[in-house]
C-alpha positions in Angstrom: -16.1 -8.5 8.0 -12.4 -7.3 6.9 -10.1 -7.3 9.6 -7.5 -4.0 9.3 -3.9 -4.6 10.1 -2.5 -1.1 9.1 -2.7 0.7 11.8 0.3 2.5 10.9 -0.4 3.8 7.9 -3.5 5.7 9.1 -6.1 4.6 12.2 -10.1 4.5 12.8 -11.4 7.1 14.5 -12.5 6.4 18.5 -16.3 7.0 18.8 -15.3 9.8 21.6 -13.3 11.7 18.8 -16.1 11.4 15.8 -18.6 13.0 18.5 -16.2 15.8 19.5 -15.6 16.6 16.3 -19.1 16.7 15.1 -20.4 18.7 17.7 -17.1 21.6 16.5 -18.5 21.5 13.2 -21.9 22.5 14.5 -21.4 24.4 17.4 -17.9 26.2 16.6 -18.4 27.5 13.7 -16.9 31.2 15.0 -13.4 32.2 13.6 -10.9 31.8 16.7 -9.7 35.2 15.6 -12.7 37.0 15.9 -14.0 38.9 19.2 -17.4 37.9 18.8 -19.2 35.6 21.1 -18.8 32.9 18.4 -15.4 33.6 18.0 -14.8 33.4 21.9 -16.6 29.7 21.9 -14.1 28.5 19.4 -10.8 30.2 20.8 -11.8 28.4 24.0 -12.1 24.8 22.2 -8.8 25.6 20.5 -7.3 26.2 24.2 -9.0 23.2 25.6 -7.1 21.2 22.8 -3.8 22.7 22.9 -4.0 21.6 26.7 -4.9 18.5 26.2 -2.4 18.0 23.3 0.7 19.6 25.6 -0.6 16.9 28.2 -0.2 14.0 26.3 3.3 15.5 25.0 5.1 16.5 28.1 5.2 20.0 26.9 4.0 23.3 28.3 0.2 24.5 26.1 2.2 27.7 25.1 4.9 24.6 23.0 2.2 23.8 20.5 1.6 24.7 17.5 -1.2 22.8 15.3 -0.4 22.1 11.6 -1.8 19.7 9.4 0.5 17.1 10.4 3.8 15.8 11.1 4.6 16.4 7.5 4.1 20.0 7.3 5.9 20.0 11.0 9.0 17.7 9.5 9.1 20.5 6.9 8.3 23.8 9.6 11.6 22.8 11.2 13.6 21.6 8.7 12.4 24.3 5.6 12.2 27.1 8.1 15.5 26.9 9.5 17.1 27.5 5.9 17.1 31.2 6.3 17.0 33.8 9.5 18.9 33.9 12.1 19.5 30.5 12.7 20.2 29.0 9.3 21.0 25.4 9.1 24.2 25.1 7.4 24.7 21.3 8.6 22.4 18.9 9.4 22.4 15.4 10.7 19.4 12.8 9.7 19.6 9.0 9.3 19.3 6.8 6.3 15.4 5.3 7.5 13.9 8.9 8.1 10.1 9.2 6.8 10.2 11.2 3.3 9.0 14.4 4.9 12.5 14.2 6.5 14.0 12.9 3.6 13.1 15.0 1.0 13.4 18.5 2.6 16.9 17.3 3.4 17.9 16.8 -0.4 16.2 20.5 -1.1 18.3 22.1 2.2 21.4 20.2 0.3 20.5 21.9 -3.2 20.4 25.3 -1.2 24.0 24.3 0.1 23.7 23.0 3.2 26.0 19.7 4.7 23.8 16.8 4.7 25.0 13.7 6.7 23.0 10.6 7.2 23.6 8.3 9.8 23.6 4.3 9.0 21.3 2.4 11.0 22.3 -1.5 12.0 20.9 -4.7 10.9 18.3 -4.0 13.5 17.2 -0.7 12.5 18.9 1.1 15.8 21.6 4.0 15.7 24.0 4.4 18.6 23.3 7.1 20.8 27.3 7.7 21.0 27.4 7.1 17.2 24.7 10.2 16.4 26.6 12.8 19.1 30.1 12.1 17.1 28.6 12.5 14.4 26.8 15.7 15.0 29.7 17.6 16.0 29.6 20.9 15.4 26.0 20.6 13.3 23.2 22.7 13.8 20.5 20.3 13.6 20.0 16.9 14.1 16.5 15.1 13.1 15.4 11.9 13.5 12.4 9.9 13.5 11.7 8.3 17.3 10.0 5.0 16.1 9.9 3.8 12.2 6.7 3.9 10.5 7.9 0.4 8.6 9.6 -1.5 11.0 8.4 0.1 14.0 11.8 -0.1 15.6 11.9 2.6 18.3 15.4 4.1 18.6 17.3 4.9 22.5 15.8 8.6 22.7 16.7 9.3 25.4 20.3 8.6 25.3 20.1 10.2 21.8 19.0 13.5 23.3 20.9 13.5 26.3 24.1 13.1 24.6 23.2 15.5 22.4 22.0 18.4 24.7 26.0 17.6 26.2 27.4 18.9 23.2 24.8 21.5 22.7 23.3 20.2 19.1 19.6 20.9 19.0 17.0 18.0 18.0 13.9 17.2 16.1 12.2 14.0 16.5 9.3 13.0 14.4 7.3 11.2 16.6 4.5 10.2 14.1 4.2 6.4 14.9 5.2 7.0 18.8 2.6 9.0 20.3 -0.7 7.1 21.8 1.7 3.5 21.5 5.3 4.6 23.3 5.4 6.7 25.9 6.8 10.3 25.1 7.3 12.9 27.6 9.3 16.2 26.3 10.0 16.9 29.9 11.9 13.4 30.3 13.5 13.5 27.0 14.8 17.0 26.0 13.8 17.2 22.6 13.7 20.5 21.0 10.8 20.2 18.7 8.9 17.5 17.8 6.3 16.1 15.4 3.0 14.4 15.4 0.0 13.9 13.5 -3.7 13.0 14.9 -4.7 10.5 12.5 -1.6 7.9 14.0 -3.4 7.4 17.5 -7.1 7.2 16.1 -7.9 11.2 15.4 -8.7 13.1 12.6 -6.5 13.4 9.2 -5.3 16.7 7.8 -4.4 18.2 11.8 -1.3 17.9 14.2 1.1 19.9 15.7 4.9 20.6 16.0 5.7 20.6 20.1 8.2 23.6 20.4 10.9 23.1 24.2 10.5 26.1 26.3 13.7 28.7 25.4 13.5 27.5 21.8 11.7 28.9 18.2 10.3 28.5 14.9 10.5 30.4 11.9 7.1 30.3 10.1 7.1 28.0 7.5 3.1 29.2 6.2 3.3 33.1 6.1 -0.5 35.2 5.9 -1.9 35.3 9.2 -1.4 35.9 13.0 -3.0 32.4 14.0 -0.9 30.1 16.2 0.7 33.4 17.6 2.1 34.1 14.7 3.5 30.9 13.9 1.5 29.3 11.1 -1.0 31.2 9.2 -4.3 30.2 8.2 -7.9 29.9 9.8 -7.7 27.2 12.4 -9.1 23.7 11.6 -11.2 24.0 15.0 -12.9 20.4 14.2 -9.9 19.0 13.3 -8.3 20.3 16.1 -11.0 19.5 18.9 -10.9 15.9 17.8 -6.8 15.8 17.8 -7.2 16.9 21.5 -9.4 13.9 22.8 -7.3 11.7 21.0 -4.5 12.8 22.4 -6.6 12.6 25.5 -7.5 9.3 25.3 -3.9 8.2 24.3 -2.2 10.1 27.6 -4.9 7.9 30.0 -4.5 4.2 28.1 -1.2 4.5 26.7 0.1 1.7 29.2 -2.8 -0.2 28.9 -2.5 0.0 24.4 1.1 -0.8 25.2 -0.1 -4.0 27.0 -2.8 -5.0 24.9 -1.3 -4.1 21.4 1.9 -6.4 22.2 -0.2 -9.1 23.1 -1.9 -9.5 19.8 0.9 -8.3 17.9 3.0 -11.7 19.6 -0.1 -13.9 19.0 0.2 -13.3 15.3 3.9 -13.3 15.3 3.9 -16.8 17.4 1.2 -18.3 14.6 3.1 -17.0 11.8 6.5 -18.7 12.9 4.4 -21.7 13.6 2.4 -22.2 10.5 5.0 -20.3 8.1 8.5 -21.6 7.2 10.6 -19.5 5.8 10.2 -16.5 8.1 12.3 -13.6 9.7 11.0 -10.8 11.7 12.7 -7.0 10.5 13.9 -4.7 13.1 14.7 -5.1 17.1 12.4 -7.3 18.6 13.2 -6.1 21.9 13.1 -2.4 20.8 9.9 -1.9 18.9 6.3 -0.9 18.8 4.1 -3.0 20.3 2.3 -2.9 17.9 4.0 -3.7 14.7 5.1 -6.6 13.2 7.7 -6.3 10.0 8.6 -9.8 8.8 10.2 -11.4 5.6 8.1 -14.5 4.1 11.2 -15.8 2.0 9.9 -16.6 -1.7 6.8 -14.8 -1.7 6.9 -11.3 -3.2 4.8 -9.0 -0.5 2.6 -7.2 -2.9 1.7 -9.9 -4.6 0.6 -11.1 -1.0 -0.5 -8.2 0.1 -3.3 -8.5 -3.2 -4.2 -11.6 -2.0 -4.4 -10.8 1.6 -6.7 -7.4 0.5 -9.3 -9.8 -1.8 -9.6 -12.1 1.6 -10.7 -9.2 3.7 -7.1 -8.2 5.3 -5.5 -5.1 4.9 -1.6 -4.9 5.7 0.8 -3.1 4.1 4.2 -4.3 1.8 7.7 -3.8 2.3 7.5 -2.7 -1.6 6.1 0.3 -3.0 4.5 0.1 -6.6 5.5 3.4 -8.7 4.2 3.4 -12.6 4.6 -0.2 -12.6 7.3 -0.8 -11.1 8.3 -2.2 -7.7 10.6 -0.5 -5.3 12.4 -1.7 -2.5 11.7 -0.1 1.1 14.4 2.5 1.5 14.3 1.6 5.4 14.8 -2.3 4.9 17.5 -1.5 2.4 19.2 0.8 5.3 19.1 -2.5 7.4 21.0 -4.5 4.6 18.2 -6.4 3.3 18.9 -7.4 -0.7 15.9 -6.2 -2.6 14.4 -9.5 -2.7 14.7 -9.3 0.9 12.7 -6.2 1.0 10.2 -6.8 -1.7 9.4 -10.3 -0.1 8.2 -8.3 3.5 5.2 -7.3 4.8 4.5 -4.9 7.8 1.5 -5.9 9.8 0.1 -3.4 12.9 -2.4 -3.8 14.9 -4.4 -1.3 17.1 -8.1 -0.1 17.9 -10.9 -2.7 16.9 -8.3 -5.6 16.7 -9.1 -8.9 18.6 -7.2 -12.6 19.0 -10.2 -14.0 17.0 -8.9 -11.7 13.9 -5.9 -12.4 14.8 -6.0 -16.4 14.4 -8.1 -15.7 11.3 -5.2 -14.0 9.5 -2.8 -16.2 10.3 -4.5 -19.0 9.1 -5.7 -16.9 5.3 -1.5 -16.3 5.5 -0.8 -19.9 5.7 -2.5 -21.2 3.2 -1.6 -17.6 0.9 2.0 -18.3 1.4 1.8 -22.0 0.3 0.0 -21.0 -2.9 2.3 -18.5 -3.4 5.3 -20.7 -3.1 3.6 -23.5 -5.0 3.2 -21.4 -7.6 6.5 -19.6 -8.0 
């Protein structure tokens, strides 16, 4: 039986979500767009979801759009807003954005517009007063609500707050929040935000960008009146349906995830520390997912763990990305000030749906006696 710590890279599916979607791909097989009785049948799943979706966001059906994730809806806002009306000419991201953030800012900057990026601290955070100086007279400012590597959650509210004072419109990616932090676009005024089904145990290739009342989006996929006009292209109605139970499920257990997700993810920290010299946790303890657990193992490179860990039934995922051989340090931890070493000796371990304390103990223990080898051997 492997045991699957990387729940932030993607998640299982919830039994309530495969059925749902099964029963789309052989009932609602109608085109949303067309008048017909099948049509009808999936136009009134597609609504169902969008309300369930806008529930679990905070944001009013009418706000959501459905996309094929947060990536094309990083990219909607960000891409969009280039030209029209309301070109970007200066935009504000930080330095540990996700690279659907990060890359679309380096082509807005070929096209001419300012770039800055804001510095995170050693903990991964940005102050709230820091980000409103700093976006002064920008027209966008995007950031990412809770990191995908660290899981360190930044102080959105105050971000927004300060920024709706000085009239600065925000995007949030809110990939890795939604289902495991609470987000509510009618507490925290957030212009448009991002989200993708497959982070809180829905299906891959959907999500949706969550547009404020009074605000807009250019079109970023052009051919089609779907989405009212707002992204082209035949709806993924199976996708879609199974998106909005997830989101479902998320909006009614969040608390309860929140609870039980912290629990096991401080039962493996607590073994680690205990059976583990050597180590350091990465990012704000006191202002992270409760679910994920970033920590350096000092002297053991992470993907040579993480190899290990994989061939003794764990999945986790390393603080060190392979690229034609070679091994690159996590942009994020570097952000934080960790040396390259540093970064390439982490692992980022998150737990979630299926998880129990008896997988839990197991992997601490396979880590032990990993590390020691590891160590031994270098």
């Amino acid at each position: 039986m492997r045991i699957y710590l990387d729940h932030n890279a993607t998640t299982p599916l919830r039994d309530e979500v495969i059925e749902a979607s099964a029963a789309a791909l052989r009932d609602l097989y109608g085109n949303p767009s067309s008048t017909h009785a099948e049509g009808a049948a999936a136009r009134a799943a597609l609504a169902r979801a969008r309300e369930q979706v806008a529930g679990c966001l905070g944001v009013a059906p009418g706000g959501v759009y459905f996309t094929s994730g947060a990536s094309e809806s990083n990219n909607s806002v960000l891409r969009a807003l280039a030209g029209g009306a309301s070109a970007v000419t200066r935009l504000v991201i930080s330095n540990v954005e996700h690279p659907s953030v990060v890359e679309p800012a380096a082509w807005l900057e070929k096209c001419g517009v300012g770039v800055t990026r804001l510095s995170v601290d050693a903990e991964g955070l940005l102050e709230p007063d820091a980000v409103a100086d700093a976006a002064a007279g920008a027209d966008l400012v995007s950031l990412i609500w809770a990191n995908n590597e660290t899981g360190v959650v930044q102080p959105m509210q105050a971000i927004a707050e300060r920024l709706r004072e000085i009239g600065v419109p925000l995007h949030v990616d809110a990939t890795q929040a939604v289902g495991k932090w609470p987000v509510d676009m009618k507490r925290v005024p957030v212009d448009w935000l991002s989200c993708s089904a497959h982070k809180l145990n829905g299906p891959k290739g959907v999500g949706c960008l969550a547009v404020a009342e009074g605000r807009d989006i250019e079109p970023l996929v052009l051919g089609g009146g779907q989405e009212r006009g707002r992204r082209g292209g035949t709806e993924n109605i199976p996708g879609i349906v199974g998106f909005g139970v997830a989101c479902e499920l998320a909006r009614a257990e969040c608390g309860a995830r929140m609870q039980r997700y912290a629990a096991l993810r401080d039962r493996l920290w607590d073994g680690i520390r205990k059976r583990v010299p050597r180590v350091r946790r990465n990012g704000a303890a006191d202002r992270v997912l409760p679910n994920t657990l970033n920590l350096e193992i000092e002297g053991t490179p992470g993907e040579v763990l993480l190899e290990a860990l994989d061939l003794e039934g764990v999945a986790v995922s390393a603080g060190a990305a392979c690229h034609s051989g070679s091994v690159k340090a996590s942009h994020v931890l570097s952000a934080m000030g960790r040396t390259p070493e540093q970064a390439r000796a982490s692992l980022r371990l998150s737990v979630g749906h299926g998880n129990d304390a008896g997988q839990i103990d197991r992997v601490v223990e396979i880590l032990e006696t990993l590390v020691r080898r590891a160590r031994e051997a270098a």
